[in-house]
C-alpha positions in Angstrom: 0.4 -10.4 -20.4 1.9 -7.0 -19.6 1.5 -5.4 -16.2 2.0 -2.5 -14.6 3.3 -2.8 -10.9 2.7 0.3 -8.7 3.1 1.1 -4.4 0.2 3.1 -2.7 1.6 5.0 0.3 3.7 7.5 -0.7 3.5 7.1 -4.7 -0.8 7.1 -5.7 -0.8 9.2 -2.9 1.2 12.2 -1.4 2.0 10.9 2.3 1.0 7.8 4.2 -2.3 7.2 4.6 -2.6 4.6 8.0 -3.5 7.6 10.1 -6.2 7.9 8.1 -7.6 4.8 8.1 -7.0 4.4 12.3 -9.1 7.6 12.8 -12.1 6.4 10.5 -12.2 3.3 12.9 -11.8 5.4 15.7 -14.6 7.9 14.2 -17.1 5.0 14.2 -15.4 2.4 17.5 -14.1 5.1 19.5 -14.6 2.5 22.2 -11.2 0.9 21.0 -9.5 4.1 21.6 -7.7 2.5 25.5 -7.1 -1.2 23.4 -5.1 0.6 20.6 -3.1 3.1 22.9 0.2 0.7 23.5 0.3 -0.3 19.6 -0.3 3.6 18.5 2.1 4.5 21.1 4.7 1.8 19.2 3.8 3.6 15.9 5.3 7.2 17.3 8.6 5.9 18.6 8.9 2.9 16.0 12.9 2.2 15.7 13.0 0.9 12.4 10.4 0.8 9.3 9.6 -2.8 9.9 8.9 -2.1 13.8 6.5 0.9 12.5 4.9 -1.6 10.2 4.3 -4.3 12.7 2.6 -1.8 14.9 0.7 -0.4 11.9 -0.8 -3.7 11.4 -1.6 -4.5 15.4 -3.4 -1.5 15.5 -5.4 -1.7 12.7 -6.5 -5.5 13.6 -7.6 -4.8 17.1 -9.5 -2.2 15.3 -10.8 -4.4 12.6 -11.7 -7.2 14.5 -14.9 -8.9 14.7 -16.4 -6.6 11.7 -18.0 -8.1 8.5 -17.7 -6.7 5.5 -21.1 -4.6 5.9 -19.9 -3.3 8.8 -16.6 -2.2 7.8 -18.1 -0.2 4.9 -18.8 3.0 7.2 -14.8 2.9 7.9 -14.1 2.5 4.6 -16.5 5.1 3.2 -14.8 8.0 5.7 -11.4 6.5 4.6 -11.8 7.0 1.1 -13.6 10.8 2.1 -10.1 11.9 4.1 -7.9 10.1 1.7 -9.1 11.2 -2.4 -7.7 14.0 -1.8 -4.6 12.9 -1.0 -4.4 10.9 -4.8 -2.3 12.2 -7.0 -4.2 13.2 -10.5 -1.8 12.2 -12.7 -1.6 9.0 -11.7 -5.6 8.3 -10.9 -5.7 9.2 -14.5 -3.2 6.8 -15.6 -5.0 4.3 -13.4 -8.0 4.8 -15.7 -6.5 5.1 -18.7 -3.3 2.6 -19.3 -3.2 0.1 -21.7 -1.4 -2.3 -19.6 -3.3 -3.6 -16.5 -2.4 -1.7 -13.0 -1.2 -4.3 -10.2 -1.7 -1.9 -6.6 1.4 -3.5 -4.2 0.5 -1.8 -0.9 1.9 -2.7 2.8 -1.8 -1.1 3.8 -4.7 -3.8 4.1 -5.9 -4.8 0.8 -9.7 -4.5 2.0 -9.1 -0.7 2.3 -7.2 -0.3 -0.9 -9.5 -1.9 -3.0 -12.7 -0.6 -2.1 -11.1 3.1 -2.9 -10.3 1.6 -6.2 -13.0 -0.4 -6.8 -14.4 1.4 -9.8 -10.9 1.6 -11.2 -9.9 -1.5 -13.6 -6.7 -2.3 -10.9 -5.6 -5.6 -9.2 -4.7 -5.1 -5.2 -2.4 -7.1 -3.5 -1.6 -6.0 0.0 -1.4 -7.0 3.8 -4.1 -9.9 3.8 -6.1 -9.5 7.5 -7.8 -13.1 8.0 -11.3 -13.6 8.4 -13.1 -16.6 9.7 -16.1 -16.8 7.8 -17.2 -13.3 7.4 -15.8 -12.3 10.3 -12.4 -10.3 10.9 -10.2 -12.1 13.1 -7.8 -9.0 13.2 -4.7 -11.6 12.7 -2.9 -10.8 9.0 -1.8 -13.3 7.0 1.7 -13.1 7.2 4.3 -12.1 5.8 3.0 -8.4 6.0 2.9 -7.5 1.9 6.0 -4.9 2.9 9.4 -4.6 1.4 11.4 -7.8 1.2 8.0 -9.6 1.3 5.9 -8.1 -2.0 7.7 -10.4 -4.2 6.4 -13.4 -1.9 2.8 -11.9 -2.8 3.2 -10.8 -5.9 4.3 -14.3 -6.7 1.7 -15.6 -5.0 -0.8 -13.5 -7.3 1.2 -14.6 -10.5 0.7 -18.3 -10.0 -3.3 -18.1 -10.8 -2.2 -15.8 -14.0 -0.2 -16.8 -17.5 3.2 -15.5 -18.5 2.7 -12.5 -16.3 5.4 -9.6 -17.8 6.1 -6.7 -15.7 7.0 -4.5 -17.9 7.1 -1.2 -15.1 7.2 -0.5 -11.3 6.2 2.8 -9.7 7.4 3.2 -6.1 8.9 6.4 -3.6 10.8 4.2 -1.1 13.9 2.1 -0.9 12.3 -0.1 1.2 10.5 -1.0 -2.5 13.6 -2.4 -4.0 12.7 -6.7 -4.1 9.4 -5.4 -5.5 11.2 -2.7 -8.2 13.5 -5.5 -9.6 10.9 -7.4 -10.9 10.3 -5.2 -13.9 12.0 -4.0 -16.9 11.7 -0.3 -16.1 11.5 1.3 -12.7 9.9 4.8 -11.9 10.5 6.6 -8.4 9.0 9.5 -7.0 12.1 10.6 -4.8 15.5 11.8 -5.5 18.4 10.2 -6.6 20.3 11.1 -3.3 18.0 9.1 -1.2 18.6 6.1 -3.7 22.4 6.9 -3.7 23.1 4.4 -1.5 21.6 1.6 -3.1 23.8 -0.8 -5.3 20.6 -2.1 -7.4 19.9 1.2 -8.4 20.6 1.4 -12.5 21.4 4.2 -14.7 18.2 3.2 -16.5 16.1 4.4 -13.9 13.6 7.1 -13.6 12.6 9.4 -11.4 9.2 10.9 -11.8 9.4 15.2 -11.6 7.2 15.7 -8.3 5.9 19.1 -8.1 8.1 21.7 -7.0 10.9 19.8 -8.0 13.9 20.0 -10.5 14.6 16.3 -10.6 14.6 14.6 -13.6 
């Protein structure tokens, strides 16, 4: 079967969305505000995108842990208020209406993306937070679903299907690349310049007009 693969952060929506999601805990656990300060604090003065995503993902367990599923829903609720606006139309719409199912790749935790997509017909893989029971542990599942890991997820994912094809991947970053490779056609929402670099870059790509912009 045919599939679509496509990143969150950055490409279904117009800027990161972590803060987003650590302020909804915060809204409704504000108690966690002291535990969380060393791993925010990592998160400003992160030296490279892997330390930033580490300390994305330390904050958001201590923030997670010991919830259940009904109790994560007020988070999730005020996440998806702050962040459907941030979704970009065209794409949502695509979402909905493409042929060929929708595979969501995401570095963000996969409870959070998928219940802001749940009435969309997508699949979600992303960062994997382990419960025990019903119960958030706040420990992920490692590897983190980012960069050089989403093929070990997406693999993972394609084991339980039959001859998966991907026959496109949508991402904005270069960080992206192990994931992009996997598919006959490759769309980015950046420029070429900040691709230039990058030897696995084809002439075959595309890059997706953002508005405001004269890229083709």
């Amino acid at each position: 079967m045919d599939y679509i693969l496509m990143d969150f952060d950055g490409t279904l929506t117009r800027r990161d969305t972590t803060r987003d999601l650590i302020l909804a805990f915060l809204y409704e656990r504000p108690w966690l505000l002291i535990a969380v300060l060393p791993a925010l604090w990592r998160t400003a003065f992160a030296g490279s995108a892997e330390a930033l995503q580490s300390a994305k993902n330390c904050c958001l367990g201590r923030l997670s842990r010991g919830l259940t599923p009904s109790g994560m829903e007020p988070v999730l609720a005020r996440f998806e208020a702050a962040v459907s606006g941030l979704l970009r139309p065209e794409l949502v719409d695509m979402l909905a209406n493409e042929v060929n199912p929708v595979v969501i790749v995401t570095a963000s935790p996969d409870f959070a993306v998928r219940f802001l997509f749940q009435s969309h017909p997508v699949i979600v893989i992303g960062t994997q937070f382990e419960r025990v029971g019903e119960v958030h542990t706040g420990e992920i599942l490692s590897p983190p679903c980012y960069g050089q890991h989403k093929p070990f997820w997406i693999d993972a994912w394609c084991k339980g299907q039959d001859q998966v094809r991907f026959i496109e991947a949508w991402s904005d970053s270069p960080a992206d690349l192990p994931m992009m490779i996997l598919a006959e056609r490759r769309v980015w929402l950046c420029s070429k310049e900040v691709l230039a670099s990058h030897k696995s870059i084809e002439s075959s790509d595309y890059f997706w007009p953002l508005p405001g912009s004269d890229q083709g």
